[in-house]
C-alpha positions in Angstrom: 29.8 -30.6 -44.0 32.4 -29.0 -42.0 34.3 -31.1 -39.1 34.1 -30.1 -35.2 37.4 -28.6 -35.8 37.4 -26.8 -38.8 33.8 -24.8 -36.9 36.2 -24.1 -33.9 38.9 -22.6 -35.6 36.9 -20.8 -37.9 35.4 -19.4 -34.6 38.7 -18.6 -33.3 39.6 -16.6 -36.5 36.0 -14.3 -35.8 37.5 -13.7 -32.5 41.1 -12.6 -33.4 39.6 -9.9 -36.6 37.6 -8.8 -33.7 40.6 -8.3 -31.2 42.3 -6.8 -34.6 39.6 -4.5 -35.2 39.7 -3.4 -31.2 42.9 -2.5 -32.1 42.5 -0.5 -34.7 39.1 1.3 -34.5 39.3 1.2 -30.5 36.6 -1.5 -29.9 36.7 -3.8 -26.4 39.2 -5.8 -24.9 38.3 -9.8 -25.3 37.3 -9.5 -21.5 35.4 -6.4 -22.6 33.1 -8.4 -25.0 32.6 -10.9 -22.0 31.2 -8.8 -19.9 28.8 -6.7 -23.1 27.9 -10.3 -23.9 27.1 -11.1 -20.3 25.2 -8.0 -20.2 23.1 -8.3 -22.7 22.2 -11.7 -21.9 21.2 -10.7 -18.3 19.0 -8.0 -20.4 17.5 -10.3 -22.2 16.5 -12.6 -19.4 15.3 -9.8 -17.9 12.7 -8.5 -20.5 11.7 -12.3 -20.9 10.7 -12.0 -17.2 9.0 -8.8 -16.9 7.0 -9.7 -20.2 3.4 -10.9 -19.6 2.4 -13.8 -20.4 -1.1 -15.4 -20.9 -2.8 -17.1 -18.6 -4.1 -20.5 -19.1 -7.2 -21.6 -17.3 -7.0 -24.5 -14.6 -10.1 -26.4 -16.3 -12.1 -28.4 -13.6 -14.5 -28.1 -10.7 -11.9 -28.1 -8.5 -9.0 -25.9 -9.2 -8.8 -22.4 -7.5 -7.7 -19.9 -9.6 -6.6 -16.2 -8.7 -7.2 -12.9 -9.8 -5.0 -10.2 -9.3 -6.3 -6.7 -9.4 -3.4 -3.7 -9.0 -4.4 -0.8 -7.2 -3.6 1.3 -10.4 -6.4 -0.4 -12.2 -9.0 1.6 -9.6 -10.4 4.9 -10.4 -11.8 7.2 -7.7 -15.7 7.9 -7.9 -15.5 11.2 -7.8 -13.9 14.3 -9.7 -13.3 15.4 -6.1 -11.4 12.8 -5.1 -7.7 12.8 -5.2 -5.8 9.5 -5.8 -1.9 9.5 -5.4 0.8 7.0 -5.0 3.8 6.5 -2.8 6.0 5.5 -5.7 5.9 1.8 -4.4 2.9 0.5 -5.7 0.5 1.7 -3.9 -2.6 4.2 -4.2 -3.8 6.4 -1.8 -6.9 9.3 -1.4 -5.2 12.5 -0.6 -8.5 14.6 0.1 -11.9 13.6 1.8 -15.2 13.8 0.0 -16.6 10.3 -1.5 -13.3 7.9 -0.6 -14.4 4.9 -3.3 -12.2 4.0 -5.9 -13.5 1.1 -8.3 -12.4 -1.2 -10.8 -14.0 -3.7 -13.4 -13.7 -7.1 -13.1 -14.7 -10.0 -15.4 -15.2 -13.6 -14.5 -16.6 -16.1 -16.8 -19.9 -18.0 -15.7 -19.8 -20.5 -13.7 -17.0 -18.8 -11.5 -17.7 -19.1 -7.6 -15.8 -16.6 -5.7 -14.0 -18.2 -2.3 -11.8 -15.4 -1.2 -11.3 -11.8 -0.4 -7.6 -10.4 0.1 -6.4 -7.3 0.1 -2.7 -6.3 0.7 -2.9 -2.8 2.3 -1.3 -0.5 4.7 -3.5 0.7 7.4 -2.6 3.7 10.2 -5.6 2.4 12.3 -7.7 -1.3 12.1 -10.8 -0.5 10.1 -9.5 1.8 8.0 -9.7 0.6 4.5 -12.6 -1.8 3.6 -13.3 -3.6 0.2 -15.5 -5.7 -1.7 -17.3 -6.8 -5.1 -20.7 -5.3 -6.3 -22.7 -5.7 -8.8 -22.6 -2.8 -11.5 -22.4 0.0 -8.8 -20.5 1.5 -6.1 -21.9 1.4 -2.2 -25.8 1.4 -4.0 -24.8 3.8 -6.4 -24.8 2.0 -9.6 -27.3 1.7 -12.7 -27.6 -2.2 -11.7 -28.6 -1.2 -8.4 -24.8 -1.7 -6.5 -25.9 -5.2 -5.1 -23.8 -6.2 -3.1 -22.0 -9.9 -3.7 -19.3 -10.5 -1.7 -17.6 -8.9 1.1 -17.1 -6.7 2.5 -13.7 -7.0 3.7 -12.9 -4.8 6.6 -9.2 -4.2 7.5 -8.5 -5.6 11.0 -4.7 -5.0 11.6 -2.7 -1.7 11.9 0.3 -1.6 10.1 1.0 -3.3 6.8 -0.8 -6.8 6.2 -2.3 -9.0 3.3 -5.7 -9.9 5.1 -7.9 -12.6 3.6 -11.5 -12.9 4.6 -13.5 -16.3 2.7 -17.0 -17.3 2.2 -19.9 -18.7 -0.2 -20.0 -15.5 -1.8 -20.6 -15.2 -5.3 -22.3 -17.4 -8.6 -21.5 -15.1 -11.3 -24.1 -16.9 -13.7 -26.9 -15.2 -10.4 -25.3 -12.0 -12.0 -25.7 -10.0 -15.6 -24.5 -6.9 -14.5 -20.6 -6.0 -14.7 -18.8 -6.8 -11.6 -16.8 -4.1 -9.9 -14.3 -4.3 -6.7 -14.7 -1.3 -4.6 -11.7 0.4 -2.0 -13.1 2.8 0.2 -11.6 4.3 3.2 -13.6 4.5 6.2 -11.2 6.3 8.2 -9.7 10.0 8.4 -6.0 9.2 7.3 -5.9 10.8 4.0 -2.4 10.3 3.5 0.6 7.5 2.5 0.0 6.1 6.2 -3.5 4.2 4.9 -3.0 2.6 1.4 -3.5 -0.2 -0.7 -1.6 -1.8 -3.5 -3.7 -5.2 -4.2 -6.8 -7.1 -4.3 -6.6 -10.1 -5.0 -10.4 -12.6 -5.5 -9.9 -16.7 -5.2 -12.7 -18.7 -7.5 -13.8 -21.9 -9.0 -15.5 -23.0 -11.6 -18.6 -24.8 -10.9 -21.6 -26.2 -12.9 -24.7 -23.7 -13.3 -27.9 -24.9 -11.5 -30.4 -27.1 -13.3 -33.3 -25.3 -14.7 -36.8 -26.0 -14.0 -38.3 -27.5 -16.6 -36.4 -30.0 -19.0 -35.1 -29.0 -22.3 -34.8 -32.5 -23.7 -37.8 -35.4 -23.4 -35.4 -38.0 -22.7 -33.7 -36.2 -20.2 -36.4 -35.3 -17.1 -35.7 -33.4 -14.5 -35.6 -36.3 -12.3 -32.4 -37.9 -14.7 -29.3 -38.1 -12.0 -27.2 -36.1 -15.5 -30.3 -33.7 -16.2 -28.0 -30.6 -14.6 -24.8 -31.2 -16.6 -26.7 -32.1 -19.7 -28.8 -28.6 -19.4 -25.4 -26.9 -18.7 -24.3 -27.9 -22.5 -27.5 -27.2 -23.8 -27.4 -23.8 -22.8 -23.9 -23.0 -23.5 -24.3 -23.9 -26.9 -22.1 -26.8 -26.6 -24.7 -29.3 -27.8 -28.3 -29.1 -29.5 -29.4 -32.8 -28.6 -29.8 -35.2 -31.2 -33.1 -35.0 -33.1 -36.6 -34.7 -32.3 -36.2 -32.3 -28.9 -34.3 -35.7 -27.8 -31.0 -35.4 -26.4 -30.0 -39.3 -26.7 -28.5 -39.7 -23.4 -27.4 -43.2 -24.0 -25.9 -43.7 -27.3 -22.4 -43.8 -27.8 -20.5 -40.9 -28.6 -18.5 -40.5 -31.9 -15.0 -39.1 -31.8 -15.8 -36.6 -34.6 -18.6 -35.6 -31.9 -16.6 -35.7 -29.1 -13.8 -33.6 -30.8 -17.3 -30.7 -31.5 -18.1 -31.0 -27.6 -14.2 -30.7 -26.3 -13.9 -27.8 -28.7 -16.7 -25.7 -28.3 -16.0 -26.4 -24.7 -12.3 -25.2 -24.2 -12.9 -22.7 -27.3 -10.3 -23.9 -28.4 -8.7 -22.2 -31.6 -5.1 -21.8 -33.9 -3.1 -19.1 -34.6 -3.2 -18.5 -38.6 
């Protein structure tokens, strides 16, 4: 194995053939190279940054995660309808007619929607307006365009990231596709009313207990009857044997690992 010393002089002979070969076939300087190195090392950090990268899920009932909806991701309505952009980011309509533009959302079940915001920049208060339906636009929509949270009505002139929050939305109350609606309700059709973000704030939560029990050890009057029927019908667990669930025997680690798995979907790269 070569020593410490022998590596750094073997280094420093690569540096001089490459000052030689600068000489002779008109490559950089040694301060030349810095700099390229430098260069393409602030390149490189640079592509690492602007690289997406996945998300990972903030598991429990009580972490609020946020989703992030760019106002290129909406399309207008209409074929009348004329979207532009400012070259910054955001969208605006450039002609009347129908002013909605709409995109597609998708949060899992069990997701309880907190928050409204939407970053905007607004000639008058009032102008721009926006919330979530249920498969439609203002009523329009095959799912009948119910509405399920919002809507979020401007309030401030000028530019502003306004956040409205409620009790608004149980996905698992919905089947439908979600869609986040933009419409302008006033008469600047131009880069003085515009949007560039909507942003919704959820939480996971626990679906409500159904009805009637699944399992005959497991009654609806049980104090874990809604978390067991949760599993049941997400397919995380089938009960035990004989329509029993077999609420108080002890868990297995093999069984525990089928639960935590099934759970997280939780999976490899191959």
């Amino acid at each position: 194995m070569r020593s410490e010393r022998s590596i750094r002089r073997i280094a420093r002979t690569a540096v001089a053939l490459t000052i030689l070969a600068g000489g002779v076939a008109g490559a950089e300087t040694p301060r030349g190279i810095r700099e390229q190195l430098a260069e393409f090392r602030r390149t490189a950090v640079a592509q690492r940054a602007s690289r997406s990268t996945p998300h990972a899920p903030e598991w429990g009932l009580d972490a609020a995660e946020v989703l992030n909806v760019n106002a290129y991701d909406f399309q207008a309505n209409t074929s009348s309808d004329v979207i532009n952009d400012d070259g910054n980011g955001y969208r605006y309509f450039g002609a009347p007619g129908v002013p909605y533009m709409a995109a597609p959302v998708q949060l899992p079940a069990g997701a309880h929607v907190t928050t409204l915001r939407l970053s905007h920049c607004s000639a008058n208060a009032g102008d721009l307006v926006v919330a979530l339906y249920d498969n439609g636009i203002e009523g329009g929509g095959s799912g009948g365009g119910t509405l399920v949270a919002g809507p979020l009505v401007t309030g401030v002139a000028g530019c502003a990231a306004e956040v409205v929050g409620a009790d608004y939305l149980h996905v698992y109350e919905y089947s439908h596709p979600l869609y986040l609606v933009v419409w302008f309700a006033g008469n600047n059709f131009d880069a003085t009313t515009k949007f560039n973000n909507v942003a919704l704030s959820w939480q996971r939560e626990v679906s409500p207990a159904p009805s009637t029990a699944s399992f005959g050890d497991v009654p609806t009057t049980d104090f874990g009857f809604q978390f067991v029927e949760a599993l049941a019908a997400s397919g995380i667990t089938g009960g035990c044997s004989g329509g029993n669930y077999c609420p108080d025997s002890p868990v297995t680690r093999r069984q525990m690992a089928i639960f935590l798995a099934k759970a997280l979907g939780l999976n490899w790269d191959n």
